[in-house]
N, C-alpha and C positions, 0 to 999 in steps of 0.2 A: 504493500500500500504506500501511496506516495503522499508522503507530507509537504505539504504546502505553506509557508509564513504563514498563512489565515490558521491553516489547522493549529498548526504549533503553538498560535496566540491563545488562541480557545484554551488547546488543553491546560496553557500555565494559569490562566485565570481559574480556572474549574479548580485545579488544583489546590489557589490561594486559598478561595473562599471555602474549601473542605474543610483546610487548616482553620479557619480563623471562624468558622461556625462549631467546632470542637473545645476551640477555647470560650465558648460565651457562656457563661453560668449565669440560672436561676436563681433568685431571692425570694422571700415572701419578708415584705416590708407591709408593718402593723401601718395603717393607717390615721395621721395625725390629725388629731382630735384639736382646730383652731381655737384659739381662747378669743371670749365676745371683748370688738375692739373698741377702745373708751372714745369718744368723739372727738374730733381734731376743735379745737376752740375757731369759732364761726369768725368770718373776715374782718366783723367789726368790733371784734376782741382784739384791739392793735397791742404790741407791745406794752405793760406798762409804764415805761421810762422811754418809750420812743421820743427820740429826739434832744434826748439825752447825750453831749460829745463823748467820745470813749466809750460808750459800752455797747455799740453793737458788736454781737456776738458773743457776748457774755449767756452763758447758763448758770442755774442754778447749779450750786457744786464747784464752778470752776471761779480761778484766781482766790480760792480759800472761801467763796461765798458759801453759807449753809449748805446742803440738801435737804428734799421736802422732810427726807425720815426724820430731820434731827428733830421735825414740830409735830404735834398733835393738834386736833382741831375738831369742832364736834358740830358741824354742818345740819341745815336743816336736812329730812327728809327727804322733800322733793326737792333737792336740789342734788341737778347731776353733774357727775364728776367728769372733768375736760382732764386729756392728754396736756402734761405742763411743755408749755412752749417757751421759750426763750426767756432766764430772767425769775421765771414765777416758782413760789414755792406751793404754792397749793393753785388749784384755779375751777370754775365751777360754772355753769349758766343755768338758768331756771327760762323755761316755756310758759308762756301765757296766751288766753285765746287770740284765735286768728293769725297764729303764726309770731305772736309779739316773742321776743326774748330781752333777754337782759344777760351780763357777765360780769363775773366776780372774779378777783385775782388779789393775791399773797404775794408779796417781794420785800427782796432786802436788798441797800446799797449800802453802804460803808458811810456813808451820810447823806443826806439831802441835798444834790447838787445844785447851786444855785438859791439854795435856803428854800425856804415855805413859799414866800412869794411866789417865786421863779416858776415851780414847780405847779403851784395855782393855776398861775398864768399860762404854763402847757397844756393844762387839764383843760381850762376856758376855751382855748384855742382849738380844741379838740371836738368840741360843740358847736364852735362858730361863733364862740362869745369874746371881745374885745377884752384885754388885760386891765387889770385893773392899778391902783397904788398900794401903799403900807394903810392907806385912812381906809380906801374904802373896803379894804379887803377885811379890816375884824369885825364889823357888824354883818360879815357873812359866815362870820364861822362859831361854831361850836367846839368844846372841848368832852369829849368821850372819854371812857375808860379802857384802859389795853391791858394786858398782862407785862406791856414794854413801857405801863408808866400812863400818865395823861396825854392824850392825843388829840388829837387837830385836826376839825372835821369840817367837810363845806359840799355844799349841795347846790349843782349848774344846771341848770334847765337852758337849754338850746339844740340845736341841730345843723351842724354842717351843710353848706350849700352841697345839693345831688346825696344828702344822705339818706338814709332809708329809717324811716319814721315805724316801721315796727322793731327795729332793732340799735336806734338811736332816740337821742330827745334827751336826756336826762345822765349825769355823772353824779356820782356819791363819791369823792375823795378823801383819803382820812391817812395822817401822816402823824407815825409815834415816833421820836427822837432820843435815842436812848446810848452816851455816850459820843461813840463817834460811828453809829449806827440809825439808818433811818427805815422804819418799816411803812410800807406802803399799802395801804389797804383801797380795791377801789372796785368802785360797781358800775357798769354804764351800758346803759340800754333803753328800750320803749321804755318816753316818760312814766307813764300808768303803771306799765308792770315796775321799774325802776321805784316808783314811791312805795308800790306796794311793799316791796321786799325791802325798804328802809329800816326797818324795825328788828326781823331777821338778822340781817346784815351788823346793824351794829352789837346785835347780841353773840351773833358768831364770832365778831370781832374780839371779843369779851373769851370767846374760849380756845383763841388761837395762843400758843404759849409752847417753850422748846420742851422738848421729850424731857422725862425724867434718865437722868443718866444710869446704865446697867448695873446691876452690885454683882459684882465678883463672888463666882460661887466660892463655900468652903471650902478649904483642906483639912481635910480628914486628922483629925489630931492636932491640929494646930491651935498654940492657946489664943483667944482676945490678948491685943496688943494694951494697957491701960490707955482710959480715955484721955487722962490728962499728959502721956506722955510725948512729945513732937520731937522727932527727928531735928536733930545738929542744922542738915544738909537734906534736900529732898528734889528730886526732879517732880515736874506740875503734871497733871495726870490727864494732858494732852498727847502731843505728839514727841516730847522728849526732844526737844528744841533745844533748851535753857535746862540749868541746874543753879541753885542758889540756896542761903541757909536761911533758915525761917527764923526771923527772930522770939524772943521769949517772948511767950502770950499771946502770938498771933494762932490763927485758924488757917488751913488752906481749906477752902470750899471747893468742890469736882468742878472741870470745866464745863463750861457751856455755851449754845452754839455763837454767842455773843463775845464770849471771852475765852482764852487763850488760859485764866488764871483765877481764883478771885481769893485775895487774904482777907481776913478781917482782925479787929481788936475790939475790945469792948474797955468802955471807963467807966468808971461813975454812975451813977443814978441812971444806967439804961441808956446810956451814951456809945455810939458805936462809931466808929472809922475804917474805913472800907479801900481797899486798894484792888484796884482792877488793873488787869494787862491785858494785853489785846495788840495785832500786829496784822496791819494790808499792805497791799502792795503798793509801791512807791512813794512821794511824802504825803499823800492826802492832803495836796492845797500849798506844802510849805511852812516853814514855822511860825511864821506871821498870822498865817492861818488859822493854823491850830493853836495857837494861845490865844488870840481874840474868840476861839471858839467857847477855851476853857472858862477864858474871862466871861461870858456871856454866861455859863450856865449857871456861876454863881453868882449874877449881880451888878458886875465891873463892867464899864465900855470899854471897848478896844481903843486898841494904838496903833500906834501908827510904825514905819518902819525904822525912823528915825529913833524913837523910844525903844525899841524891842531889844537892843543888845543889852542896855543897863539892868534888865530882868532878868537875863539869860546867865545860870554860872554853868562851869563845869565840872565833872567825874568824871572819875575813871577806874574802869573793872575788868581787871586781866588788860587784853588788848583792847575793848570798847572805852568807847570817850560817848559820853551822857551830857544830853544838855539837859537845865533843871530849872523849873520856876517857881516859886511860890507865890501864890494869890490868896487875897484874904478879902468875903463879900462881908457880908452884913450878916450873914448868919453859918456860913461856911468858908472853913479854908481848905484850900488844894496845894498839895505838893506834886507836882509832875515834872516825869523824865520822860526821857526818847532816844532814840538811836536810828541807824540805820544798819541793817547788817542781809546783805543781799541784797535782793530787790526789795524786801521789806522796810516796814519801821513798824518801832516797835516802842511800844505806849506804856509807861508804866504811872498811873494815877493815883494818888492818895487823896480822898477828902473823907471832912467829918468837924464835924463842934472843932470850934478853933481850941479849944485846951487840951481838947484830947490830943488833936495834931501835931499842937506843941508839944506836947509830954510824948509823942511817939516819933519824932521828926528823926531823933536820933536813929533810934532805931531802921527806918523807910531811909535814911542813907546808906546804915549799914546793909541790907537787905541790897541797895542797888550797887554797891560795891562788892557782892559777894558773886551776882548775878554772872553765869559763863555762857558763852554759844555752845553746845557743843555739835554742830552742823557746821561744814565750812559753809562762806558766804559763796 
C-alpha cells in the first residue's frame, strides 16, 4: 500500500489525539453552594468624605484606619445591610414606598478635614444647598450623644440639580471629634423616608461603639498575677511597636481601635488623669496644627507661627528626640509629646485636673524618656 503525505498526516494526528484522550481524567466536583450577595450600596450612596484631598482610595483597614470588626452596632431591623465601599465602617439603606430609599454610613478619619464647617459645607453642597459661615451655621445644628463623646449634628433639606427625588432631598450629618479622631455618621436620601428614619438613626448612633477587646484564654495552672502588682517595663498590648516603663500608680488600659495605648492615674477625691497614645500616618497638618488643635480642646486660642517655638521644648529617649508642650485651660491641663518615626507620628497626650498633672508631670516625663521603637523606621 502506498503512503501518501495526506495519508501519513492522518495517521500522526489519529495517533496524537489516542494519546492525549488516554491522559484526560474524570472528577466528580460537589457543586458550590453560592452565599446570598449583600447589595452593592445604590449610586446615590457617594462616598462619604468625597471630595475630601488625599483620600481617594483609602479603605476601611488601610493606612492603620479601623476595620468594621473592630465596632459593634445594633441597627434597626428593617434596615438592610450594604456591601462597605470605600472608606465606610459599617453602611446600611432602608426602602420606603414607591421605590423611595434612603442610606446610612459609618466612617472614620484621623480628624475632620477642614474642621466642622468645611465639612458642613461638603455635605450642603451635596444637596444643592449654598455654604454657609461660623454664624449661620450653629443655629443649625444640634448636639447628640455618641459612645465617641458629644457630637454634632445638622439636618439639609435640598436636592441637586438632575437628582433623583426618591432617592435624594434630605442629608442627616453628625460628626463626633474625639482626640485626633473624627467619626462620621451620615444618612441621605428621599426627604420623607430620610425624616422618617431620623429618630432610628440617631439612636443607632447611640449604639455604634468599638468591640470589646478578647480576654486571653487561661493557662492551665497558672496563678493570678496580684492586682496591684505593674510591671518595671511592659510592651502596650497592641502591635509591639514601642516598649517603655510604667510609672508607679499608673494603669495600662487594652488598646482600642482609637488608641495605640491608654495609661491612667487616679488622685484625690475621684480625680483622674489620662494619657492617650495614638500614631497616623505622616504629621496630621504639622505642628502648628496640632497644638492649636490641643489648644482648642481645652479652652486656649491658637497661635500663631511666630509664637509656637517659645512653647515647644525638647527630649530625648534612646535615639528619638520628642517635642513637648504644656497647656493649661481653665479647667484642664495637657502635657503633650510627639515624634516622628517612619512615616508615622506619634502622639503621646497627658491631661487631667491641673494638680493632678502637676503632681504627675514628673513622672509623664519619665515615662516619655523610657519610651523605645523597637520597629526600624
Amino acid at each position: 500500500m502506498k503512503f501518501t503525505p495526506l495519508c501519513f498526516g492522518l495517521c500522526l494526528v489519529s495517533v496524537i489525539a489516542c494519546k492525549r484522550e488516554s491522559e484526560i481524567k474524570s472528577y466528580n466536583v460537589a457543586k458550590e453552594v453560592a452565599a446570598p450577595a449583600i447589595p452593592a450600596a445604590p449610586a446615590s450612596a457617594a462616598d462619604p468624605h468625597a471630595g475630601i484631598p488625599g483620600m481617594a482610595g483609602m479603605t476601611a483597614g488601610a493606612a492603620g484606619m479601623p476595620a468594621a470588626a473592630e465596632f459593634t452596632d445594633s441597627p434597626p431591623a428593617h434596615w438592610k445591610k450594604q456591601a462597605l465601599s470605600p472608606m465606610r465602617l459599617a453602611s446600611y439603606h432602608v426602602e420606603g414606598e414607591g421605590g423611595a430609599m434612603t442610606d446610612i454610613s459609618f466612617s472614620l478619619l484621623r480628624r475632620a478635614p477642614g474642621g466642622i464647617l468645611a465639612n458642613v459645607n461638603r455635605w450642603r453642597a451635596q444637596v444643592g444647598q449654598a455654604p454657609v459661615d461660623e454664624a449661620a451655621l450653629k443655629p443649625q445644628t444640634q448636639v447628640i450623644k455618641s459612645s465617641f463623646g458629644d457630637a454634632l449634628a445638622v439636618d439639609i433639606e435640598g436636592l441637586a440639580s438632575g437628582g433623583d427625588a426618591l432617592k435624594d432631598g434630605r442629608l442627616i450629618g453628625v460628626i463626633a471629634e474625639e482626640g485626633d479622631n473624627a467619626w462620621f455618621f451620615k444618612m441621605r436620601g428621599n426627604a420623607a423616608l430620610t425624616a422618617t428614619e431620623k429618630t432610628h438613626f440617631y439612636k443607632w448612633i447611640e449604639s455604634v461603639k468599638p468591640a470589646a477587646p478578647s480576654t486571653p484564654a487561661a493557662v492551665p495552672g497558672a496563678g493570678a498575677a496580684p492586682a496591684a502588682a505593674a510591671p518595671a517595663a511592659a510592651a502596650p498590648a497592641a502591635d509591639g511597636s514601642l516598649s517603655w516603663a510604667v510609672p508607679d500608680g499608673w494603669v495600662v488600659a487594652p488598646a482600642t481601635a482609637t488608641r495605640y495605648a491608654t495609661l491612667s492615674v487616679a488622685g484625690g477625691g475621684g480625680a483622674k488623669a489620662e494619657l492617650a497614645i495614638s500614631h497616623f500616618p505622616g504629621d496630621v497638618g504639622g505642628d502648628l496644627a496640632n497644638v492649636n488643635r490641643w489648644r482648642q480642646q481645652i479652652g486656649l486660642a491658637p497661635v500663631d507661627a511666630a509664637a509656637l517655638p517659645p512653647l515647644v521644648t525638647k527630649l530625648s529617649a534612646g535615639s528619638a528626640s520628642f517635642s513637648l508642650i504644656d497647656a493649661s485651660g481653665a479647667a484642664v491641663r495637657m502635657v503633650a509629646a510627639w515624634t516622628r518615626h517612619g512615616a508615622d507620628t506619634w502622639f503621646f497626650k497627658f491631661s487631667g485636673p491641673a494638680e493632678l498633672v502637676e503632681a504627675e508631670k514628673a513622672k509623664f516625663t519619665a515615662f516619655i524618656e523610657s519610651v523605645r521603637f523597637t520597629k526600624p523606621e
